[in-house]
Structure formats: C-alpha cells, structure tokens
C-alpha positions as CSV (number, residue, x, y, z in Angstrom):
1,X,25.1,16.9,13.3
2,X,22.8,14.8,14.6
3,X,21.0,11.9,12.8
4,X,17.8,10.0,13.3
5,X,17.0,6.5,12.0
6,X,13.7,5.6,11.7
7,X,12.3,2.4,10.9
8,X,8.4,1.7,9.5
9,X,7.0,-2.0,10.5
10,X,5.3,-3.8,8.0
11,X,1.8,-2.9,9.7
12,X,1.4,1.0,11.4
13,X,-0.9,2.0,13.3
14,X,-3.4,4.1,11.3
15,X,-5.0,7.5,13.2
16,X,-7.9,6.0,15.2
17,X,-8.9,2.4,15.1
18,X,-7.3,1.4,11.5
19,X,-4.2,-0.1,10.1
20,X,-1.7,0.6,7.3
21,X,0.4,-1.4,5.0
22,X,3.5,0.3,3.4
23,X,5.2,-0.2,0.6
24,X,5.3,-1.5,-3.0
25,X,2.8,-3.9,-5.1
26,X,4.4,-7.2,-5.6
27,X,1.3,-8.8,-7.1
28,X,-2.6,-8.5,-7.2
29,X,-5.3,-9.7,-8.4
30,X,-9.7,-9.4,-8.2
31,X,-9.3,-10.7,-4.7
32,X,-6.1,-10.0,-3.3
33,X,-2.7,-7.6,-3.1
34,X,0.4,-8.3,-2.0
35,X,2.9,-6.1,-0.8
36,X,6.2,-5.6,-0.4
37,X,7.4,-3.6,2.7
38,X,10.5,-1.8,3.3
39,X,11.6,-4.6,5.7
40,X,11.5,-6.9,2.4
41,X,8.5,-9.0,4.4
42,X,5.2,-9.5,1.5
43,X,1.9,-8.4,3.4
44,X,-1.2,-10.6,1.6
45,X,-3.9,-8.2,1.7
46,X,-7.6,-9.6,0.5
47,X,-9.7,-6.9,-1.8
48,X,-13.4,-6.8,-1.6
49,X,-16.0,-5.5,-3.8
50,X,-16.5,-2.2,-1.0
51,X,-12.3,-1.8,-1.3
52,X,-11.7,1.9,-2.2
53,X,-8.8,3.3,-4.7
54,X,-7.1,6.4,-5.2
55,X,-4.6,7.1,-7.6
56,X,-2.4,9.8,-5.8
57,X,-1.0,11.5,-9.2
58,X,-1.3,14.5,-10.1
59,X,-2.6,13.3,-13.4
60,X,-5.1,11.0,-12.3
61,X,-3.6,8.3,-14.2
62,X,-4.7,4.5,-13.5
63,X,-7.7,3.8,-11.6
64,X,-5.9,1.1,-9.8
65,X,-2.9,0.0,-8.8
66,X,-0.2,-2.0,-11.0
67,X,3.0,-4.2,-10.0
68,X,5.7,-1.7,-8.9
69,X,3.2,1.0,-7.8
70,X,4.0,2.6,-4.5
71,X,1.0,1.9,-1.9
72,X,-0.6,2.7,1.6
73,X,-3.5,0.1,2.4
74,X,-5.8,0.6,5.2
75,X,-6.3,-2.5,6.3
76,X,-8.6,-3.8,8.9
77,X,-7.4,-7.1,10.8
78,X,-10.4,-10.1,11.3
79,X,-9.4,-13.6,12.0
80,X,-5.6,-13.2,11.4
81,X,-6.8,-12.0,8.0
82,X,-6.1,-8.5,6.4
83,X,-9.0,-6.7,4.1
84,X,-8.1,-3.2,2.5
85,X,-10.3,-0.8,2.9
86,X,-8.9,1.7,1.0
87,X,-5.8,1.4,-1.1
88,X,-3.8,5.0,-1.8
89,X,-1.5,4.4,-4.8
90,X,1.1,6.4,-7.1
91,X,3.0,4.9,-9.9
92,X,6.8,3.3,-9.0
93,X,8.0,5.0,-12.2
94,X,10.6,7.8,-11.6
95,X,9.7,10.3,-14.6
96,X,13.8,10.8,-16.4
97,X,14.5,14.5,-16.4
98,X,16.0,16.2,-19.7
C-alpha cells in the first residue's frame, strides 16, 4: 500500500493569476479576516466594500462567514498586503448523527 502525504501552504496558487487562503476563520471584522491555516500560521486578510461571499451550504445558511467557519479566500497580493476578493465559506459545525 502505498501512501501520499500532501501538505497545503498557507497561500496556493489559485488557477490563473489569483491566490488562495485555506483554512478556518480565527477572527473578522468590517475590514479584515484572519485565518487560520492548517500549518497553524494566522493569514490577516483585509475585506473591502467590492469583497464577494458565498456560503457553500446546501441550505444557504449565513450570508457571511462566522468564527470557526471553514474558508477559501481569493486573495490578491499589493504592497505585502492581502485583499479577498472573494471569500467561499461553509459552517465549522459537524451536524451529530442520530
């Protein structure tokens, strides 16, 4: 058997130009989110006004993201500084089965 170990960085490279940011929200506000990747590193992540959401559940659920929520920014990089362009989101909460 034969067993492959992958690791994600902090920051992927998106399909084409872009940039992701993988992981879990550790804290936001109106103007910023921070997350918390696999590698245990917090990514700071500015929001603007033009900063898309989309709650991935299959009920629709929050229109955006809350602490614990599992996340995939697309960032783009200016300055040193990250701004999310879009932030894909689906609740951290593991529904208990009966």
């Amino acid at each position: 058997m034969l067993v492959l170990i992958v690791t994600v960085p902090a920051i992927a490279d998106a399909h084409g130009k872009g940039k992701h940011v993988l992981g879990t929200v550790a804290a936001l506000d109106e103007a910023e989110i921070q997350v918390l990747t696999k590698d245990g590193k917090t990514v700071s992540i500015q929001t603007v006004a033009e900063t898309k959401y989309q709650n991935r559940a299959k009920d629709g659920g929050e229109t955006l993201p809350q602490v614990g929520d599992r996340v995939v920014v697309d960032v783009k990089e200016q300055d040193g500084k990250l701004t999310a362009t879009q932030v894909k989101f689906s609740s951290g909460a593991t529904e208990q089965k009966p």
